[in-house]
N, C-alpha and C positions, 0 to 999 in steps of 0.2 A: 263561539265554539259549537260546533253542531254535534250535537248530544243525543239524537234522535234513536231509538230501538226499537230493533224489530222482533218482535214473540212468534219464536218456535216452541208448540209443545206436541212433543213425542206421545200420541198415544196406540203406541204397536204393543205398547208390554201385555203379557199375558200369565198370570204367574197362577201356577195349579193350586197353591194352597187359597185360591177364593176364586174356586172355578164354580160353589157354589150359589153363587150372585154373579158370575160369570157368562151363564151358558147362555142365554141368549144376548147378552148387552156387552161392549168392551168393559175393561175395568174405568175408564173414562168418566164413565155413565153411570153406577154402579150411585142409588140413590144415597144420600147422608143429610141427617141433622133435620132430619120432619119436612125437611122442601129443596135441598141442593140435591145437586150430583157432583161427585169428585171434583171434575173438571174444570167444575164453577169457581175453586178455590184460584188456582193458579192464574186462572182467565180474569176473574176480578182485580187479582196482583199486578197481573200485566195491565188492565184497563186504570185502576187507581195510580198506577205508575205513570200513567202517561204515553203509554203505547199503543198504536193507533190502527196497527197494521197486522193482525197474530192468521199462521199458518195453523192451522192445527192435521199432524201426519199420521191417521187412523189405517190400522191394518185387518182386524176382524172383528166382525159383529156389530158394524156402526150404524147402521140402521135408525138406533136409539137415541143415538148421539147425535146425529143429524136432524133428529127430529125434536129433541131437545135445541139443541143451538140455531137452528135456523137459518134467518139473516144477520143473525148478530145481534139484532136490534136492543135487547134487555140487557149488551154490556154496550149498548152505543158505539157498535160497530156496526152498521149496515149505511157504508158510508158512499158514495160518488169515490172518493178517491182514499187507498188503504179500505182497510175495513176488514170484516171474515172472509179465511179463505179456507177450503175445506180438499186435503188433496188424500183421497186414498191410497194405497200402495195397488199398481198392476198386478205385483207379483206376492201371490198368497200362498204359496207352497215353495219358497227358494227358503235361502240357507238361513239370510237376513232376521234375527229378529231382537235383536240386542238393544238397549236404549241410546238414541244417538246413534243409529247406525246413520254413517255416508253416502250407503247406496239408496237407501231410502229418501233421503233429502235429495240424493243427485235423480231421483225418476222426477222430479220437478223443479229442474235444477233455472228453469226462467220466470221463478217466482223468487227468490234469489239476485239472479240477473237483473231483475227491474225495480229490485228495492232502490230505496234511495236514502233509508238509513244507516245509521253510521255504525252502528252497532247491534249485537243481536243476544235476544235472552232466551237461552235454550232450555225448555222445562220436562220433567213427566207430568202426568196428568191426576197421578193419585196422592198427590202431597197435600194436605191439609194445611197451612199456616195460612197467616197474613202477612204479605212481607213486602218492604217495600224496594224496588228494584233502582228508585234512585239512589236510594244510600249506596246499595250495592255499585250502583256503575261511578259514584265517586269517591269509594274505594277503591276501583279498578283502575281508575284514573290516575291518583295520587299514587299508586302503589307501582306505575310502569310497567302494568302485568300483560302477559300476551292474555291471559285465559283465566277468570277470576268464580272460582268452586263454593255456593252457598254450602255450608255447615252448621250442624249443631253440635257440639262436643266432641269435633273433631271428626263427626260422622259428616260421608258426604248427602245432602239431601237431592240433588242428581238437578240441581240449578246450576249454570254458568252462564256468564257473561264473556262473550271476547267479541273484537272486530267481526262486522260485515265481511272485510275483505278477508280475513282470515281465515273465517269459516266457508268462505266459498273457495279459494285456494287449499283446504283441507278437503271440502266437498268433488273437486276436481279430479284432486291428485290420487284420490283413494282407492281407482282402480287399479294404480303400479304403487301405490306407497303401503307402506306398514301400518297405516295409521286408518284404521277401518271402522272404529267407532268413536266417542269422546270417550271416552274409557281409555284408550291408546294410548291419545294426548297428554289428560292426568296424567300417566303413569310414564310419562316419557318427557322428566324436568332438565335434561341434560340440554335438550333443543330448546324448549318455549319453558317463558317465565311463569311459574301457576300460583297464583295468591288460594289464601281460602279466607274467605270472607264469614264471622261467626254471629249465626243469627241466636238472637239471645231471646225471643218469645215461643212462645207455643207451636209444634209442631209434632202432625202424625203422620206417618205412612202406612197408609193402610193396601198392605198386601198379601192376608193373610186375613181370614174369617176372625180367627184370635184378637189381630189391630182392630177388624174391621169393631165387633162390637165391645171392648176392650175404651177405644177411642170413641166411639158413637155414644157410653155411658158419662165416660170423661167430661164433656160439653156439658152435662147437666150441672158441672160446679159453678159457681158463680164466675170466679174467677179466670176460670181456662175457656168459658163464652166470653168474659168481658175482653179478655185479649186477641179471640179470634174474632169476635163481631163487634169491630169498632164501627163508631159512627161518621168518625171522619175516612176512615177506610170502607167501605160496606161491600158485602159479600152479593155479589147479582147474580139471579138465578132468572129462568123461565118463568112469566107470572101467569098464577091461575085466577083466572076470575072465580068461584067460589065463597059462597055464605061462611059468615060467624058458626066455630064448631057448637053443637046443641048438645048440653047436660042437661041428664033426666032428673028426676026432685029423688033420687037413690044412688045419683053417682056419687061417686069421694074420686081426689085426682091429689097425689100430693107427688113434688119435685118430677114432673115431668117435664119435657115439650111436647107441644099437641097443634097440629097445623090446622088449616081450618077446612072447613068442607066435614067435618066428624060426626058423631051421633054420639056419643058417652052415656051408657047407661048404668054402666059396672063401675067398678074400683082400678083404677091404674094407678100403680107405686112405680117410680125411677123408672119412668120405662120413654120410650120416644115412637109419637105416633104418627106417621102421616097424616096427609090429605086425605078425605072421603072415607074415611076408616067408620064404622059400624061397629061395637061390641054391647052385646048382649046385658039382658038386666042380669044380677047376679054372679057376674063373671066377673074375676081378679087375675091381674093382669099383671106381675111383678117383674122389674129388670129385663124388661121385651123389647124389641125395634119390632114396633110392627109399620108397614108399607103399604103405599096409596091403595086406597079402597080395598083393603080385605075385609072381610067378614067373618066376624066373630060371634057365636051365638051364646043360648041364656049358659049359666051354673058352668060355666069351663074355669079351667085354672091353667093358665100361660106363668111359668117363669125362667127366665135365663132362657130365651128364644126368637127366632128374626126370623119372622113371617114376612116373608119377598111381595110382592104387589100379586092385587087379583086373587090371595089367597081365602078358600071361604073353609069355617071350621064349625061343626054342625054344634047342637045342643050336648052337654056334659060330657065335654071334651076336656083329659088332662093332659098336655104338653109339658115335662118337664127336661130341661137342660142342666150346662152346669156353666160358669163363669167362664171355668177355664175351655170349655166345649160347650157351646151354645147350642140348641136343638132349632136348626134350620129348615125352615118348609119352603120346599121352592115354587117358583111365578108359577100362578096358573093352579096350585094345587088345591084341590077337594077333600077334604076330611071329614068324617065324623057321620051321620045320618043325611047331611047335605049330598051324602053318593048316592042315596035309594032314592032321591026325588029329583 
């Protein structure tokens, strides 16, 4: 039986509550976990799945995203045949922006046309789990469904499975039919049969600043990394070459993650650091995302706050946030005595 899938994932969404980590990068890209990016989640699901051939359908601020993913190569797609395919949207100011939208998929409707697998795993891009898509398609199988909806608790997490042929017969018809995005479909069980298929591990969405670091502290538990970064599953990101991070003989570092490329010379409690990050002797650094190479100087005090990349933050500097409202500085930003020099 030819069991073969092909990975679509939708990255057009745009959603205003994390336009803060938004403005220059899609939500796609949008970094997580001391060295991922969103995207990396869904993309590894689909690669550890078995799927060999993923579109991925970017509509603003991709830039980032393309220069993150590449050839493919770090999920072992940059292949002679299938492999990464990278299809923008023409149209950046029409009506279209909905997840799953048809018209989107139909402006490259002969990437589609020359598949040649049997089935197709339609994703967003901001979903966090690990999941495995073959269970999912032999559920979809057994259960005789046109259209099979991943869930947790009866929420939909905006995964589906149905036929190739189906989805390109939906893709076709959706300029005279009613059925204009997967959204329609769901919602229209009178025609096609819709399973929901219920995933029982860890999973976030992050589309809102609140998920974003809310869920970014979460993975500090033992237990909710050990279910998302399995060994037999593994999560593949872009790799940096980059040094072992250096602790000064005054750092303290307790329950964080800390990527490597860093300089540590302060105190970081529960917090999550990138790559290349720098922070100052004397500085504590509580409940923070801080992001590749920022700069952090001496006696400052970060807590409940997400410093974006490139941000540099002068001598006695105090940042403070709050759990529920994080204090956000965004890409590029200059703070503190670092403006007079």
């Amino acid at each position: 039986m030819n069991r073969s899938m092909l990975g679509i994932i939708d990255a057009t969404t745009y959603k205003e509550e994390i336009k803060d980590l938004a403005q220059e990068r899609s939500m796609a890209a949008i970094p997580f976990a001391g060295r991922y990016r969103l995207i990396d989640f869904v993309l590894s699901n689909m690669v550890n799945s078995g799927i060999k051939s993923v579109g991925i359908f970017p509509k603003y601020r991709y830039r980032s995203l393309m220069d993150h993913l590449g050839s493919g190569k770090h999920w072992d797609l940059n292949r002679k045949r299938d492999g990464l395919f990278f299809f923008p949207s023409p149209h950046l100011y029409d009506e279209y922006h909905e997840f799953g939208s048809f018209k989107q998929f139909s402006d490259h409707i002969d990437y589609f046309l020359r598949s040649r697998q049997k089935y197709a795993v339609i994703t967003n891009s901001y979903t966090v789990a690990n999941i495995d898509f073959q269970k999912v398609l032999d559920y979809h199988i057994d259960m005789g469904c046109d259209l099979t909806e991943v869930c947790q608790n009866g929420k939909s997490l905006q995964m589906y499975i149905m036929s190739t042929e189906l989805l390109m017969d939906l893709i076709q018809q959706s300029a005279y039919s009613s059925y204009k995005t997967l959204h329609d479909v769901v919602t229209s069980p009178e025609k096609f049969t819709i399973c929901q298929y219920e995933h029982q591990d860890y999973v976030a969405v992050i589309d809102s600043i609140q998920k974003y670091y809310k869920h970014s502290l979460e993975i500090l538990q033992p237990e909710i990394w050990q279910s998302l970064f399995s060994k037999d599953r593994p999560i593949f990101t872009k790799v940096k070459d980059e040094p072992p991070t250096r602790y000064g003989k005054q750092s303290r570092v307790r329950n964080c993650f800390i990527a490597n490329g860093s300089i540590i010379e302060g105190t970081v409690e529960n917090s999550i650091i990138f790559r290349a990050v720098h922070i100052g002797k004397n500085t504590v650094i509580k409940n923070s995302i801080i992001m590749q190479k920022s700069q952090i100087g001496e006696r400052c005090s970060l807590n409940y706050c997400i410093l974006d990349k490139d941000v540099k933050i002068g001598d006695d500097m105090n940042l403070l946030g709050d759990k529920n409202d994080p204090y956000v500085v965004h890409k590029g930003t200059i703070q503190g005595v670092l403006m007079n020099t």
